[in-house]
C-alpha positions in Angstrom: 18.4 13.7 -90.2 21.1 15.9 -88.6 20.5 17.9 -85.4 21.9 21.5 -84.7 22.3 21.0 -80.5 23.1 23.8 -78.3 27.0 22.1 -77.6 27.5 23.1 -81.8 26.9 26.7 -81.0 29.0 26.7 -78.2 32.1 24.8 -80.3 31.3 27.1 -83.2 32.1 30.3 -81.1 35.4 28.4 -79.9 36.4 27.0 -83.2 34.1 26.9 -86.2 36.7 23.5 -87.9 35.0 21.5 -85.0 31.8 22.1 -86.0 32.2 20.9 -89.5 34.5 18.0 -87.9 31.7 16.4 -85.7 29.2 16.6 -88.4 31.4 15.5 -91.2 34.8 14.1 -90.0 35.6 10.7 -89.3 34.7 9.7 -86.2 37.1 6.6 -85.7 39.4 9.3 -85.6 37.7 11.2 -82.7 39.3 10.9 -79.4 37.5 10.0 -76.6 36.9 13.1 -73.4 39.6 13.9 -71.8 39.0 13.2 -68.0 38.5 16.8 -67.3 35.9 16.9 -70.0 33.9 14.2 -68.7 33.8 15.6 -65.4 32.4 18.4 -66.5 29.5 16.9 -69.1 28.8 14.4 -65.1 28.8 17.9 -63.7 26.0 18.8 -65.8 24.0 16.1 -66.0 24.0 16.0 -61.7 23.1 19.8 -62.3 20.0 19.4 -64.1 19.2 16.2 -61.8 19.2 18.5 -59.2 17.2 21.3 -60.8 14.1 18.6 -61.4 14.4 17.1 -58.4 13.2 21.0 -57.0 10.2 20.7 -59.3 8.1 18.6 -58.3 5.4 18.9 -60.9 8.0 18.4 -63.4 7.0 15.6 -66.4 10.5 14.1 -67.9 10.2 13.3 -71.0 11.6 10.0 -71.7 12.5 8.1 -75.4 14.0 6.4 -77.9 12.7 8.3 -81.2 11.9 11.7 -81.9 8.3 10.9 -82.7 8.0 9.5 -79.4 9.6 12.0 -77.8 7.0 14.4 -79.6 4.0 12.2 -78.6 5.0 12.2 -74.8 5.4 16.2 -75.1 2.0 16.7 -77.0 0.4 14.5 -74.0 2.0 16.2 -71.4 1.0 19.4 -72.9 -2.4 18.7 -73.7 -2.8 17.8 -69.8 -1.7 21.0 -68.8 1.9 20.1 -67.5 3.1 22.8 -65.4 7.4 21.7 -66.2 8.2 19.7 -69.1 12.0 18.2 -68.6 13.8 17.1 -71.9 10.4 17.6 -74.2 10.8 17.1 -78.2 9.2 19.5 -80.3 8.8 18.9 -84.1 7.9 20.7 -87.3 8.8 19.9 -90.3 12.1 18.3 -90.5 13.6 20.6 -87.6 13.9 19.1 -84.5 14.0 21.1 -80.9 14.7 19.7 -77.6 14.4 22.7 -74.8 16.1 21.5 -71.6 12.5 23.0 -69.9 9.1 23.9 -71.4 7.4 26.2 -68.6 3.3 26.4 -68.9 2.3 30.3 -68.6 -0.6 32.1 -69.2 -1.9 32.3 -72.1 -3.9 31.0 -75.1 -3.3 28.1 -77.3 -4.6 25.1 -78.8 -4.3 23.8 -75.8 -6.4 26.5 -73.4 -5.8 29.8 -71.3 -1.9 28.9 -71.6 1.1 28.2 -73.7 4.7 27.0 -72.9 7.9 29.2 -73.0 11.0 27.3 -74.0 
């Protein structure tokens, strides 16, 4: 299964070749992040690090599979999970990964709320 990710959005507004490249092209051929590049994608990741480590009643979502990635988001949604980090949603054969599921009022399978992406 192939998955759509938010960085082949961005690269499609830059420079629609690279899309087709990193799904398609051969990646022996691929060269490595430039330093600046992985500064940046460490940027990030210290970014979000520091986003969850504000929200305390946040559930990460850790995994290996996308099932189990699912599973672990189901459970922490049927408990009422105020902030879900790095949840898995499935249907189908699509795949989603939000960054943050956010419970709000509302009503769903799972009660008086629902989660906005």
């Amino acid at each position: 299964m192939r998955h759509i990710t938010a960085t082949h959005f961005y690269n499609l507004a830059k420079c629609p070749a690279r899309v087709y490249l990193d799904i398609h092209g051969d990646h022996g051929k691929k060269l490595p992040f430039s330093e600046f590049m992985q500064d940046k994608v460490d940027e990030g990741v210290r970014h979000e690090a520091e986003i969850i480590a504000g929200m305390p009643d946040a559930v990460s979502i850790d995994y290996h599979r996308d099932d189990e990635g699912f599973l672990k988001t189901l459970a922490a949604m049927k408990e009422g999970a105020k902030v879900i980090f790095q949840g898995v949603l499935l249907d189908g054969n699509h795949v989603g990964r939000p960054d943050l599921l956010i419970r709000i009022e509302g009503g769903s399978k799972f009660g008086a709320y629902e989660y906005y992406a």
